[in-house]
Backbone bond lengths (Angstrom), bond angles and torsions (degrees), N, CA, C in turn:
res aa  C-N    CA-C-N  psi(-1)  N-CA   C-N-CA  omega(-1)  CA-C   N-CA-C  phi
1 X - - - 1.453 - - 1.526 110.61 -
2 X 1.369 116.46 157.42 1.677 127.67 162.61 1.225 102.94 -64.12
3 X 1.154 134.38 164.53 1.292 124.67 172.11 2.091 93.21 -161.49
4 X 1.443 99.39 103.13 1.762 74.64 155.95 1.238 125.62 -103.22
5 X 1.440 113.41 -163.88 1.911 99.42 -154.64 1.707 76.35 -151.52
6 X 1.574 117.01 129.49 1.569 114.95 153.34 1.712 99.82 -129.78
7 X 0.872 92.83 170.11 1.542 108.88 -160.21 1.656 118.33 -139.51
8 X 1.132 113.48 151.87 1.828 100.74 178.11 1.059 97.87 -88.31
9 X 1.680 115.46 144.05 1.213 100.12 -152.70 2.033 75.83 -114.97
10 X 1.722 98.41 -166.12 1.420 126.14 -145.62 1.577 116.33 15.85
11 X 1.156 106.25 65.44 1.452 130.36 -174.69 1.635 104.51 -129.46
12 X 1.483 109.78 100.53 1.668 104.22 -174.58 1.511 106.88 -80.23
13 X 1.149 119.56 -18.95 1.860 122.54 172.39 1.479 104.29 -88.13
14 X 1.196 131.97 -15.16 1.502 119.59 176.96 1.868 92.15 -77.23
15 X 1.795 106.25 -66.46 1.299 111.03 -177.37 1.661 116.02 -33.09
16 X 1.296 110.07 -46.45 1.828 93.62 -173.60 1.754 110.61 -79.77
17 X 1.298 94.34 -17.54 2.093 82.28 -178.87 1.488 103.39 -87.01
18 X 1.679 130.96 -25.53 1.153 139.42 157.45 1.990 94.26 -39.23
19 X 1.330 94.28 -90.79 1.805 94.04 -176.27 1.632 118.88 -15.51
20 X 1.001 110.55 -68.59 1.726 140.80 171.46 1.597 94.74 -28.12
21 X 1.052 115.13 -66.45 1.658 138.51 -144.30 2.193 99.52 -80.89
22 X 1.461 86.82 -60.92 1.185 97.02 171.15 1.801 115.13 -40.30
23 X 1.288 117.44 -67.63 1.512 148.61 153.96 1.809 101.02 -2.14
24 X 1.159 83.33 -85.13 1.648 106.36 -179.47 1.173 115.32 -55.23
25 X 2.001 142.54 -54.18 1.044 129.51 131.20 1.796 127.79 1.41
26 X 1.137 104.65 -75.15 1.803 121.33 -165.69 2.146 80.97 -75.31
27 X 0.874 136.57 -4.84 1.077 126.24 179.89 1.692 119.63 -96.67
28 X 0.969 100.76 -22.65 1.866 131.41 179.52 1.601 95.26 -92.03
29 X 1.021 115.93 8.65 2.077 108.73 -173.81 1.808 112.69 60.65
30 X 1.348 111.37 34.24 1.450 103.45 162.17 1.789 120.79 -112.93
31 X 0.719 84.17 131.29 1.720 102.05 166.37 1.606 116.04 -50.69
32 X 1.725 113.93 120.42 1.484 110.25 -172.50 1.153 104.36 -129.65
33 X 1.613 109.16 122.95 1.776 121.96 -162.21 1.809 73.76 -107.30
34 X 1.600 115.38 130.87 1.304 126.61 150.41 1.517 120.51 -86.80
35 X 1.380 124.47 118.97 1.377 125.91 155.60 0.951 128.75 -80.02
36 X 1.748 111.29 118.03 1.267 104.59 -169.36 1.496 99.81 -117.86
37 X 1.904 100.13 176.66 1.773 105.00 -164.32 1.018 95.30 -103.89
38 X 1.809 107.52 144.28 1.412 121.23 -178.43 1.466 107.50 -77.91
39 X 1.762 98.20 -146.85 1.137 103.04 148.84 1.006 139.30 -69.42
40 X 1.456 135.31 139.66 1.720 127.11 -178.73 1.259 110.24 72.89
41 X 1.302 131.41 -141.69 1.474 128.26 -168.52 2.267 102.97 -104.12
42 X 1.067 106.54 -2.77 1.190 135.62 164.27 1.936 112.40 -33.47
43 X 1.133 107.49 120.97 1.473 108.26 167.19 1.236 127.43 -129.08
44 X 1.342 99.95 140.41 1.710 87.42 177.62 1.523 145.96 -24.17
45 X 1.071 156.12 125.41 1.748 152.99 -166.84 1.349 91.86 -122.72
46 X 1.591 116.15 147.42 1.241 130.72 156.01 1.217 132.94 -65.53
47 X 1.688 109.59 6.49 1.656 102.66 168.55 1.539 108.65 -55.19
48 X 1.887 94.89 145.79 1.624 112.68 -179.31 1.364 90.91 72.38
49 X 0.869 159.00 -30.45 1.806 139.82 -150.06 1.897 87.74 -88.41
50 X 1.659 85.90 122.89 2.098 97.25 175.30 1.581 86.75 -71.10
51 X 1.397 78.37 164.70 2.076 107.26 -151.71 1.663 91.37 -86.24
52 X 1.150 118.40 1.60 1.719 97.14 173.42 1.789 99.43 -90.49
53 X 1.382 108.71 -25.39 1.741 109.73 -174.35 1.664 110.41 -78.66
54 X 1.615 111.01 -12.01 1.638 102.45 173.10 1.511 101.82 -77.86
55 X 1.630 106.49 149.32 1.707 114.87 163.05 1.137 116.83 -57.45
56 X 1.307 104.11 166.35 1.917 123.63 160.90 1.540 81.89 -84.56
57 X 1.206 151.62 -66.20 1.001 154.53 -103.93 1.555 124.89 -156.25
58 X 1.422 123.10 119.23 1.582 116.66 168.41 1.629 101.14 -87.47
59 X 1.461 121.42 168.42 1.260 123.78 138.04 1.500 100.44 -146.57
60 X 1.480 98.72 147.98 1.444 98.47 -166.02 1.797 109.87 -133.99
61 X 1.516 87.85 110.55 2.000 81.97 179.19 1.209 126.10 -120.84
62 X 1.279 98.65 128.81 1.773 122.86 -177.99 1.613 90.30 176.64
63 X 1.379 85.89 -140.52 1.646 91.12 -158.90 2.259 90.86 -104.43
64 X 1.437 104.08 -152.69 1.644 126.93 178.60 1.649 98.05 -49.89
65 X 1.559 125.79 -64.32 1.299 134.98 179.02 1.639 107.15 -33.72
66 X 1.252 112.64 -53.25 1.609 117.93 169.89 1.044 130.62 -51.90
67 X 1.344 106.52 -52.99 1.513 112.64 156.51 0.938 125.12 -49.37
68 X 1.770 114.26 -52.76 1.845 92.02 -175.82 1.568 125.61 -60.59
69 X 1.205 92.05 -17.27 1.819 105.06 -178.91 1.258 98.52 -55.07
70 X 1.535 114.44 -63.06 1.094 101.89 -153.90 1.545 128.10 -85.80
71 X 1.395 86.33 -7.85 2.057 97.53 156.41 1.059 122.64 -67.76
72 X 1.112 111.92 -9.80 1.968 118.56 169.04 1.240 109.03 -104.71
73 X 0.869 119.44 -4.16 1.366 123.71 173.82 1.564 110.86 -90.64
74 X 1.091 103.81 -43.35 1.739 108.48 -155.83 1.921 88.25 -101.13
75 X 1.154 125.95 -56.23 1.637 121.73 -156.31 1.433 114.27 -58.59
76 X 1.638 134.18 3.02 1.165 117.32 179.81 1.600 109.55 -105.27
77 X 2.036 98.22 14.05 1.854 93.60 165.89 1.259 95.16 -136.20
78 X 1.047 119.55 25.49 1.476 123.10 159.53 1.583 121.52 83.45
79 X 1.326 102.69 7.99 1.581 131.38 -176.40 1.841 108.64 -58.40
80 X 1.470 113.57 106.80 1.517 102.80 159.40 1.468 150.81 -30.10
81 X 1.055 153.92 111.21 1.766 136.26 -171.00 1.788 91.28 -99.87
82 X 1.333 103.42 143.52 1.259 122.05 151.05 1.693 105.32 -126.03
83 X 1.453 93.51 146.39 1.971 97.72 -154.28 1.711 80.45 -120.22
84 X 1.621 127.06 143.52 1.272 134.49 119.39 0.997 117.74 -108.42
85 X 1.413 93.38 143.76 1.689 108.44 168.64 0.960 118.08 -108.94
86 X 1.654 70.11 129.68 2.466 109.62 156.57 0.833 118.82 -111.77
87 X 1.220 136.12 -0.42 1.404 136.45 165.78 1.867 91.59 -77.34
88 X 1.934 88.93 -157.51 1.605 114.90 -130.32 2.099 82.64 -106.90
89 X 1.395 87.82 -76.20 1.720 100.58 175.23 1.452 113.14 -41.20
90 X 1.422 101.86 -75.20 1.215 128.83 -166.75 2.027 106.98 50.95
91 X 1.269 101.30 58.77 1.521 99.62 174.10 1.264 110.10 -104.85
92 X 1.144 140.65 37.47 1.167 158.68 132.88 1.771 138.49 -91.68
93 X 1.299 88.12 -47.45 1.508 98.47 165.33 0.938 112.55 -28.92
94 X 1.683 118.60 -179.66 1.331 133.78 159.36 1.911 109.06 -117.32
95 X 0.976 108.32 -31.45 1.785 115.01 174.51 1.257 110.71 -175.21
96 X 1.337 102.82 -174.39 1.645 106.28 -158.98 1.419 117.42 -118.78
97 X 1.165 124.69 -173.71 1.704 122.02 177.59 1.465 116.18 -59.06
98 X 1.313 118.71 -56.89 1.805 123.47 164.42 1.862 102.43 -22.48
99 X 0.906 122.29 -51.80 1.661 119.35 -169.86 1.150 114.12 -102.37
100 X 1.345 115.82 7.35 2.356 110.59 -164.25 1.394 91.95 -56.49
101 X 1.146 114.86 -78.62 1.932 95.77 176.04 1.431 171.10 -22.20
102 X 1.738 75.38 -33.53 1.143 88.47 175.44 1.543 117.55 -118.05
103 X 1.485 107.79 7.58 1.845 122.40 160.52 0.900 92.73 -118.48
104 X 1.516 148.15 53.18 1.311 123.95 137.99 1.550 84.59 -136.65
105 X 1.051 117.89 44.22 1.726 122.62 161.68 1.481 99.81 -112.46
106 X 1.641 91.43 -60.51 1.722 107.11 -175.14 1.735 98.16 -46.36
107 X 1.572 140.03 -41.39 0.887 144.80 170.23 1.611 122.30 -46.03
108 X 1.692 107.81 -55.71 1.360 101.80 -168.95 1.912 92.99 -97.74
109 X 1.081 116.13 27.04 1.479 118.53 154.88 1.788 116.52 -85.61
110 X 1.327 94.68 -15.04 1.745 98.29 -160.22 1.340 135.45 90.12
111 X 1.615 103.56 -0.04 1.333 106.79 -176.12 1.775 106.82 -83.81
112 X 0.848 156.30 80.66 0.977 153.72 171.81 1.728 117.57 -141.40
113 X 1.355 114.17 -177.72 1.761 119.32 -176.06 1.338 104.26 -129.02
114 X 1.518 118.46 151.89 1.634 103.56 -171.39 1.969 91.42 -111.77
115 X 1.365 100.88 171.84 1.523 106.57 -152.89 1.897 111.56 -150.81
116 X 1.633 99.23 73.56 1.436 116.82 -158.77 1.878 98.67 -66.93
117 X 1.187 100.82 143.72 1.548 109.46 163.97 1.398 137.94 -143.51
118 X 1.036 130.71 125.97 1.603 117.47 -158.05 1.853 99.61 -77.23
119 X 1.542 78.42 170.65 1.487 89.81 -162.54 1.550 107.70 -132.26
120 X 1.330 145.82 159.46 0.882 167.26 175.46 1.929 128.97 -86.98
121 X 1.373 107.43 107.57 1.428 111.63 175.43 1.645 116.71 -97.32
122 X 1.232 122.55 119.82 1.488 114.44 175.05 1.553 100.73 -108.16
123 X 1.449 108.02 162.42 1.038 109.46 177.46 1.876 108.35 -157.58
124 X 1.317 114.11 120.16 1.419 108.02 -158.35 1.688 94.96 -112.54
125 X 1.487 97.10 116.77 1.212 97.30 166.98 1.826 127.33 -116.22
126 X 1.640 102.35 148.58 1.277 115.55 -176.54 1.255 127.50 -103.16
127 X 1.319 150.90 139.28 1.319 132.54 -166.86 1.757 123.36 -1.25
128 X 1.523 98.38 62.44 1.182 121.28 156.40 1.481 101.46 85.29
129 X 1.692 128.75 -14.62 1.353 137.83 132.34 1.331 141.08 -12.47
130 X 1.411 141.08 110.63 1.282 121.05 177.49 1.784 97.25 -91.97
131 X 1.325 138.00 119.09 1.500 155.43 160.03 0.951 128.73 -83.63
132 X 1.707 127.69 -17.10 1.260 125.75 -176.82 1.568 94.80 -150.37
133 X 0.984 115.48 126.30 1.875 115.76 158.23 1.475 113.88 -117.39
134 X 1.897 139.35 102.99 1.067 144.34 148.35 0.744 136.82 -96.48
135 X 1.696 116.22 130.33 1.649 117.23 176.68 1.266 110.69 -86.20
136 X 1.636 123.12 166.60 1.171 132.55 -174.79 1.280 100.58 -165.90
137 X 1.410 102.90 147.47 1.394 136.85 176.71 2.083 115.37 -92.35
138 X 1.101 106.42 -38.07 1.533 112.03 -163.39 1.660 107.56 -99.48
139 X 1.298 116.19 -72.66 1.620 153.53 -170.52 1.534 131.48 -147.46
140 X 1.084 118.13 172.86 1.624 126.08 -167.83 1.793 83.10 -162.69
141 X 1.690 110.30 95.61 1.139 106.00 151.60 1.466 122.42 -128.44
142 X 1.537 102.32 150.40 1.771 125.44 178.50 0.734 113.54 -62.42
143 X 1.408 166.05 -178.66 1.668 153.91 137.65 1.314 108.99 173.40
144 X 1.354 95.52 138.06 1.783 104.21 -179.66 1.402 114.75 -69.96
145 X 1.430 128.08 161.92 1.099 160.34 174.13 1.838 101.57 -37.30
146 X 1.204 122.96 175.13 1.730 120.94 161.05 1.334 92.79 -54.57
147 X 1.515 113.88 -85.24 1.095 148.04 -87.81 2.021 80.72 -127.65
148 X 1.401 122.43 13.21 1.112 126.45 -149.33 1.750 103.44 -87.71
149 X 1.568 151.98 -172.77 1.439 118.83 85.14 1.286 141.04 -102.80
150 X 1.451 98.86 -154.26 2.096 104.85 -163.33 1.805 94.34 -23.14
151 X 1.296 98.31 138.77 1.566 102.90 144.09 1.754 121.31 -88.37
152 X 1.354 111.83 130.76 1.591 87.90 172.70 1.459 101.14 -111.70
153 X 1.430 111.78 128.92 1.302 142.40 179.86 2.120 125.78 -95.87
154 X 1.491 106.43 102.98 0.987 85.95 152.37 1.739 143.80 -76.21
155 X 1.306 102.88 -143.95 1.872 89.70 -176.26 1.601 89.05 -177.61
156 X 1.655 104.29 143.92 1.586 111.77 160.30 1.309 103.60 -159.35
157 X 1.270 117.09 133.74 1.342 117.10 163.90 1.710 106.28 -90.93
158 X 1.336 132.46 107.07 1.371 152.95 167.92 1.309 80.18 79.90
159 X 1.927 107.62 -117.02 1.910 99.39 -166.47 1.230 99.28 -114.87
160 X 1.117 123.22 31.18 1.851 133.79 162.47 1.567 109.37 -74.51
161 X 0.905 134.48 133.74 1.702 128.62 176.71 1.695 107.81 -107.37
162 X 1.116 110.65 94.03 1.607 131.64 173.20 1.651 107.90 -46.22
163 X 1.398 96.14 -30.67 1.731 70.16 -176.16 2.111 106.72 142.39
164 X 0.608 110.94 168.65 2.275 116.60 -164.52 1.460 93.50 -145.29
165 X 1.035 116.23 129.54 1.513 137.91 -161.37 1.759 110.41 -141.78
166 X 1.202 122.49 140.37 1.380 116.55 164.64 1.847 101.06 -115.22
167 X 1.015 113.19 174.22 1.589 108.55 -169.92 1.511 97.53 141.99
168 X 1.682 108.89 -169.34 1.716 131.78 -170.36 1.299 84.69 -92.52
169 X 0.972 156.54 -39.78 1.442 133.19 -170.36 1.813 106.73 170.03
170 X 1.314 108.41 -133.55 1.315 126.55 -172.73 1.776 132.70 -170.20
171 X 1.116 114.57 99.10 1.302 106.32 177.94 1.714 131.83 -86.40
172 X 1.320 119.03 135.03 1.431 108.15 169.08 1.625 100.97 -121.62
173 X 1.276 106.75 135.56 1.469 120.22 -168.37 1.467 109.50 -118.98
174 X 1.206 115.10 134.63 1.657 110.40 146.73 1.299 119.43 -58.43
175 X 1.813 119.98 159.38 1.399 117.29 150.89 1.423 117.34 -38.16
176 X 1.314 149.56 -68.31 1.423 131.60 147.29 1.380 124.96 18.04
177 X 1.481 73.56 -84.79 2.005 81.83 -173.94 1.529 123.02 -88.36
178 X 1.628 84.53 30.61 2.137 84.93 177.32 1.213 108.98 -105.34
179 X 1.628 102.01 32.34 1.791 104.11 176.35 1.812 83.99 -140.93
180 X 0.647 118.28 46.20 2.311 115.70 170.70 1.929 88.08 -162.72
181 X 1.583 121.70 -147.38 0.940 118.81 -148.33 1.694 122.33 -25.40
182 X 1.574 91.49 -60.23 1.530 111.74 -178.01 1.756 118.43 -28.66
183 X 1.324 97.16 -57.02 1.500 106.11 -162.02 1.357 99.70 -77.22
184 X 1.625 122.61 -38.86 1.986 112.37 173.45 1.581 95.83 -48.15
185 X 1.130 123.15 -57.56 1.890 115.13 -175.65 1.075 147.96 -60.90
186 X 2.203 96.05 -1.05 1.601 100.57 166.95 1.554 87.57 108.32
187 X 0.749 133.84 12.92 1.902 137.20 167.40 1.371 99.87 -84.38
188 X 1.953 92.31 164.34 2.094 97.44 -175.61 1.703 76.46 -94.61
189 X 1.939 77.14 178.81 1.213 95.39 168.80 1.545 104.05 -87.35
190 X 1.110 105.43 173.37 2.113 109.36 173.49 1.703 99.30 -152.41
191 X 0.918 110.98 128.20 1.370 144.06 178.31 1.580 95.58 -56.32
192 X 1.126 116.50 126.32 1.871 114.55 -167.22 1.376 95.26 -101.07
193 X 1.164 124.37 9.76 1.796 96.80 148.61 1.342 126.96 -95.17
194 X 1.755 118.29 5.01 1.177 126.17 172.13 1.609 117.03 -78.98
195 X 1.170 104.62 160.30 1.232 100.18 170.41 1.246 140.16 -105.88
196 X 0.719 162.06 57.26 1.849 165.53 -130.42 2.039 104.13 -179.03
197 X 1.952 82.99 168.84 1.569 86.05 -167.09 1.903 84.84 -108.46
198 X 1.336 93.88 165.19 1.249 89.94 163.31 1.925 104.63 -133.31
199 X 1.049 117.25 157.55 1.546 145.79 -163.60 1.316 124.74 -107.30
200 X 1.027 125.89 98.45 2.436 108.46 -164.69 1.892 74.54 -159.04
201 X 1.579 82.24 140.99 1.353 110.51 178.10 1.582 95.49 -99.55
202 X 1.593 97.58 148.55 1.223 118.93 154.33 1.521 128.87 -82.24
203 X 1.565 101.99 107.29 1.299 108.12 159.06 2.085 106.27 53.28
204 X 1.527 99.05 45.61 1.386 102.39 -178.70 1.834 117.16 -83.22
205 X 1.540 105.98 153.63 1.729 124.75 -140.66 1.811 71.65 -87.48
206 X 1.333 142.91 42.82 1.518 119.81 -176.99 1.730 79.13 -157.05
207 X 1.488 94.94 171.91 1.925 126.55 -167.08 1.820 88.36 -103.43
208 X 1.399 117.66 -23.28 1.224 92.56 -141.57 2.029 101.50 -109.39
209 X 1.418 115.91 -17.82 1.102 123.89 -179.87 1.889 105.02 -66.89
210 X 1.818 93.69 144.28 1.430 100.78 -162.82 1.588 88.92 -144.67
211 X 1.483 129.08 174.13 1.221 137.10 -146.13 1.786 92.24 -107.10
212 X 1.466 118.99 137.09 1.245 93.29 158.03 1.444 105.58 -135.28
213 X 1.801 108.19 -178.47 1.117 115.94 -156.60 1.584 96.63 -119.49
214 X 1.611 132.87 139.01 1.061 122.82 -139.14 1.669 110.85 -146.10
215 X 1.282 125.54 110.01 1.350 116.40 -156.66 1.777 105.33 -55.03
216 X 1.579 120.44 158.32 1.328 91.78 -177.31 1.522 111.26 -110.71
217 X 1.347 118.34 33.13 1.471 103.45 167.62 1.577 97.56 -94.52
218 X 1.104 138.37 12.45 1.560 150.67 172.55 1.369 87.27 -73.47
219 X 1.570 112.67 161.45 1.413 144.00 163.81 1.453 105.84 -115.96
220 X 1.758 126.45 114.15 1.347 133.37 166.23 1.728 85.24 -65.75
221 X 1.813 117.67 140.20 1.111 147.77 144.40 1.446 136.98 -86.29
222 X 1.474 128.14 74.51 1.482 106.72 -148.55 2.147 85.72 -104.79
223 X 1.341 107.99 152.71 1.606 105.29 169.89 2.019 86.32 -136.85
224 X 1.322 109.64 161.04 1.326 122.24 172.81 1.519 97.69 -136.59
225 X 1.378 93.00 127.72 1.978 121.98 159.36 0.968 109.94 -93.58
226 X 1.185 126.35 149.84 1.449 160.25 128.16 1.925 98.32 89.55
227 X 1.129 99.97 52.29 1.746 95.36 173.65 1.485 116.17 -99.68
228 X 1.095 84.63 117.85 1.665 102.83 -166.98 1.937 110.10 -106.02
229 X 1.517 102.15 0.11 1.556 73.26 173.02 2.572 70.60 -152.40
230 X 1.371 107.79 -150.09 0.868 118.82 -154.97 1.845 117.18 -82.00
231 X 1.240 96.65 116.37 1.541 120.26 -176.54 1.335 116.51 -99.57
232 X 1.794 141.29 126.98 1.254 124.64 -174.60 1.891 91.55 -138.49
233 X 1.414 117.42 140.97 1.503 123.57 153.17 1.578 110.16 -89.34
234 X 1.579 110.21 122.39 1.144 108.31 176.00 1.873 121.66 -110.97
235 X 0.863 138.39 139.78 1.759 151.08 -167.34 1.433 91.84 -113.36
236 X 1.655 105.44 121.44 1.522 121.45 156.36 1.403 99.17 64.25
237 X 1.473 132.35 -3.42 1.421 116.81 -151.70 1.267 136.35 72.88
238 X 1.736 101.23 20.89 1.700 98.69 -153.62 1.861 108.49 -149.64
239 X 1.243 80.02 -20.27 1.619 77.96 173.73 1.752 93.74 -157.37
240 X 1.801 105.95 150.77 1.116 114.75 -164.38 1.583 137.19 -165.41
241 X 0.748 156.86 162.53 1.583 148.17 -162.24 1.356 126.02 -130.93
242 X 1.351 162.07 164.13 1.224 145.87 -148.85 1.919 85.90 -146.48
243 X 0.969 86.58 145.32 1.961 113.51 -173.26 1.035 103.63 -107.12
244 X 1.575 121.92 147.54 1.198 152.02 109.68 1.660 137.27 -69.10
245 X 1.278 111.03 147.01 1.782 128.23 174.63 1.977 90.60 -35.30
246 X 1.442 126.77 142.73 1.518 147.03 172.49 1.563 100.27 50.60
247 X 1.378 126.12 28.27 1.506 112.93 -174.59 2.194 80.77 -90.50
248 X 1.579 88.18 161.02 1.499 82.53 -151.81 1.967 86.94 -128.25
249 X 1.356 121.13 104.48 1.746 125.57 166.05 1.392 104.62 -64.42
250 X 1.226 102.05 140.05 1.285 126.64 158.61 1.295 132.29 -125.24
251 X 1.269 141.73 100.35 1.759 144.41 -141.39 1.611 95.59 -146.50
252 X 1.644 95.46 104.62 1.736 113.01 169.27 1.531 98.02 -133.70
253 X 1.493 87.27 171.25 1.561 105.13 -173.51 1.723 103.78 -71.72
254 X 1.276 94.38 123.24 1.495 105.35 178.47 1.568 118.14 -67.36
255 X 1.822 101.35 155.53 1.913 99.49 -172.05 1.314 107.54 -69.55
256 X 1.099 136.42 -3.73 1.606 132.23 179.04 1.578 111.34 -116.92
257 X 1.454 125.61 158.63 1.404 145.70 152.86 1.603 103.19 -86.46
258 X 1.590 101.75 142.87 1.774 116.91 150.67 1.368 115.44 -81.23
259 X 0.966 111.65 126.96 1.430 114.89 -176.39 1.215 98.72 -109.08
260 X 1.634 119.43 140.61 1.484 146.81 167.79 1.303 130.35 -115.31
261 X 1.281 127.69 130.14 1.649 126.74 166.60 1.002 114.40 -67.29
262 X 1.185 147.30 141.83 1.555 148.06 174.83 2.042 94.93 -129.37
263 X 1.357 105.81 134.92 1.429 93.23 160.19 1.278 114.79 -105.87
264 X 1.175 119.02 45.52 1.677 135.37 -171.46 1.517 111.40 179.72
265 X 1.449 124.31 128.40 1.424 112.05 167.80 1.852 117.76 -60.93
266 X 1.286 98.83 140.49 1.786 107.59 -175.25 1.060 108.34 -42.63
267 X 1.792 136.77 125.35 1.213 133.91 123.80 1.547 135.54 -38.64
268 X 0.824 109.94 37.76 1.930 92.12 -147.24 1.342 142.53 -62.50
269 X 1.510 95.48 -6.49 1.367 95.51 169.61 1.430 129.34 -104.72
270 X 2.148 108.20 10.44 1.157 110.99 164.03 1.558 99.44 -111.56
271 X 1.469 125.20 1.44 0.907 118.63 145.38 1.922 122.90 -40.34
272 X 1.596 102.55 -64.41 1.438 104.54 -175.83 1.886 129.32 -80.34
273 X 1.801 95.80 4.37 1.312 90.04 -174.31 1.766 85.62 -92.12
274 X 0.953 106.20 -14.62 2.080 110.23 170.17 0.878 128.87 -77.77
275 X 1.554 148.35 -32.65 1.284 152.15 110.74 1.335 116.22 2.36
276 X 1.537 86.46 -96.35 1.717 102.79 -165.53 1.401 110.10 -71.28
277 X 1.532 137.64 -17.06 1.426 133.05 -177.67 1.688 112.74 96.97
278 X 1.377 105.21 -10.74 1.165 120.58 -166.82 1.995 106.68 -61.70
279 X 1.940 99.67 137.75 1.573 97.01 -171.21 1.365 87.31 -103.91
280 X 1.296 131.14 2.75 1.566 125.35 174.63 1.420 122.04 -20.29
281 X 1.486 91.92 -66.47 1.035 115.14 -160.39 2.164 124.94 -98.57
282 X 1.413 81.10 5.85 1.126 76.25 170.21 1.254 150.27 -132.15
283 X 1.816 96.36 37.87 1.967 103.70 174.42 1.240 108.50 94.08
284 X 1.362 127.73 -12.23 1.566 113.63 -131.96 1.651 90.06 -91.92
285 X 1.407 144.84 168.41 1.396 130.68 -162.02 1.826 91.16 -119.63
């Protein structure tokens, strides 16, 4: 098989079990495409690369951050991720360093389940300009500067007007990401095989604003007034663009799914009482 490999990078213990791993791979007769980091938080894409040099396969080790990389990396050719974790959370992953061997055998045996996820299109427009187009896997959030104040934010879902808010910003999340930014801000959780966006303001200057949940063939509409000092849209947490006063977001469900290996179909909601610590969810009396 192709196999590419991304890695968290300036990590000297990811780099040597990467080395190791890599090694052993090319030792089994597979082919190892390295992803490397561009500029900025940016990674390589297989545009132009002839179709015998794309993978069957990502695997991606570090922690969730890795992953999302590499779901942007891999989902616009339809390429699988299998995630270990080295990171901290790792609520994304699929398993950890203790087993890389021996689930990524069970993997290139075929035993595994595949694990679709919707994805996120932003689109930042400028005097009626589109300037930036990002995909995302997690969130698409607005948010002021440090050193910023309130942003005041309108809102529309398609040509419905949701509503003008002052506050830190605004998040729209996938099911994904309605367990990371979203949910610290007072968002539900959503079951990530559903489909819809969900909407929760940051830390808004009113009693009465509440999170909503948003079909996803809708387009979230976000415009910002009166910004007078520093405004940024952020993707995954990881890559991002800096605003101006009437610059106008646009965040719909993107034309592609991330696709995931699972060597087990998802638990997910004892997935998240394990993660997060949470007894919500789990019966307990």
């Amino acid at each position: 098989m192709k196999i590419g490999l991304i890695k968290k990078s300036r990590d000297m213990n990811v780099q040597a079990k990467a080395d190791q791993f890599s090694e052993w791979l090319r030792n089994h007769r597979h082919d190892v495409i390295t992803i490397t980091r561009q500029d900025g938080d940016s990674y390589e894409h297989f545009a132009g690369f002839p179709q015998e040099a794309i993978p069957d396969m990502v695997i991606a080790l570090g922690g969730d951050g890795t992953l999302l990389n590499a779901a942007r990396v891999a989902a616009p050719y339809n390429i699988p991720v299998f995630g270990i974790n080295m990171g901290n959370l790792g609520f994304l992953t699929e398993t950890d360093t203790s087993r890389l061997y021996e689930s990524v055998e069970q993997v290139l045996r075929g035993e595994y389940v595949v694990d679709e996820r919707m994805m996120l299109q932003t689109e930042i427009i400028r005097g009626g300009n589109t300037i930036r187009t990002i995909m995302g896997l997690n969130d698409v959030v607005i948010h002021k500067g440090a050193l910023s104040r309130l942003l005041e934010i309108n809102f529309w879902v398609d040509d419905d007007f949701a509503g003008n808010c002052k506050g830190d910003g605004i998040i729209i999340a996938s099911p994904t990401g309605s367990t990371a930014y979203s949910l610290s801000a007072g968002g539900p959780v959503v079951h990530p095989s559903l489909e819809v966006m969900i909407q929760t303001w940051i830390c808004p200057h009113t009693l009465t604003a509440r999170p909503l949940v948003i079909p996803a063939e809708s387009a979230c509409i976000i415009e910002l007034e009166n910004v007078s000092s520093e405004a940024l849209v952020t993707v995954d947490g990881q890559t991002g663009h800096g605003l101006r006063e009437m610059d106008k977001i646009i965040v719909r469900k993107a034309p592609y799914k991330a696709t995931f290996i699972r060597l087990s179909p998802l638990m997910f909601f004892s997935l998240l009482k394990k993660k997060l610590g949470s007894e919500t969810f789990s019966g307990d009396e």
